[in-house]
C-alpha positions in Angstrom: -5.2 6.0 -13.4 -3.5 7.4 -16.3 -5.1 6.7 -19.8 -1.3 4.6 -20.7 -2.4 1.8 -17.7 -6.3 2.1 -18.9 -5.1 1.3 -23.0 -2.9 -1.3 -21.6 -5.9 -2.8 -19.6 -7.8 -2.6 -22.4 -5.7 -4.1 -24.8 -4.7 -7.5 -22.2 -8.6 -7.9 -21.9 -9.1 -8.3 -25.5 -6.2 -10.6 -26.1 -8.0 -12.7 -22.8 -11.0 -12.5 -24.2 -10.0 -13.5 -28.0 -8.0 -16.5 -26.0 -10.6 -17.4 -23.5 -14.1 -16.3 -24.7 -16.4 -16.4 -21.4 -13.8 -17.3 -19.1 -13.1 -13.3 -19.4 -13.3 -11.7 -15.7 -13.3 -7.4 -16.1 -14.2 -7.1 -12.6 -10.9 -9.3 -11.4 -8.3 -7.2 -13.7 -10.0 -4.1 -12.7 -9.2 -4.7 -9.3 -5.8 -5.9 -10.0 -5.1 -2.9 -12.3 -6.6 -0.4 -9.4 -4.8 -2.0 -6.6 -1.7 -2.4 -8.6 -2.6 1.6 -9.5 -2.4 2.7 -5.8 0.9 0.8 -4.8 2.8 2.4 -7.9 1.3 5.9 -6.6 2.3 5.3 -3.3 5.8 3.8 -4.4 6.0 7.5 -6.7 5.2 9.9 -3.3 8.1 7.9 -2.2 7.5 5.1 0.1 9.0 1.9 0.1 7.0 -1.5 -1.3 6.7 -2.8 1.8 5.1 0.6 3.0 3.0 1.0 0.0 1.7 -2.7 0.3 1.0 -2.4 3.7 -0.7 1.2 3.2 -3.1 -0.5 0.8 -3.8 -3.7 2.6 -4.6 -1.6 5.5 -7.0 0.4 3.1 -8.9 -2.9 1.9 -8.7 -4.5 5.5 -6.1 -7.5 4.4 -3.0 -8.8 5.0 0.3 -7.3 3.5 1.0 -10.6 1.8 -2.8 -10.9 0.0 -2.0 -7.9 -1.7 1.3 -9.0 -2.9 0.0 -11.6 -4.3 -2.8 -10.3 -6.1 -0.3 -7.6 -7.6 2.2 -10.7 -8.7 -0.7 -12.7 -10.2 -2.0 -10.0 -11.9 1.3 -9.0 -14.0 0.4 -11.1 -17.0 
């Protein structure tokens, strides 16, 4: 994690929170922000996406395509 992604984080979560209130789920960006975290490092040391997603799913014992969607979903 580099501090630009964790002020970014920080900065969605409030706007969330000023929009939502208690509808506000850390834990779930977090993970999305982490996950998202390890592709982009992957993608850096110069594998492909595919590679990267599939390194990662295999990590967190999923399917390629349940990390691609959490990454999409989380882009907001």
């Amino acid at each position: 994690m580099y501090a630009d992604q964790v002020l970014e984080f920080a900065l969605r979560a409030l706007e969330r929170f000023g929009e939502h209130g208690d509808h506000f789920r850390p834990d779930w960006d977090i993970n999305r922000m982490v996950v998202r975290g390890e592709v982009t490092g992957l993608r850096q040391s110069g594998l492909s996406f595919e590679a990267a997603v599939g390194a990662v799913a295999d990590d967190l014992g999923v399917d390629d395509r349940t990390v691609s969607r959490f990454i999409s979903h989380g882009k907001s």
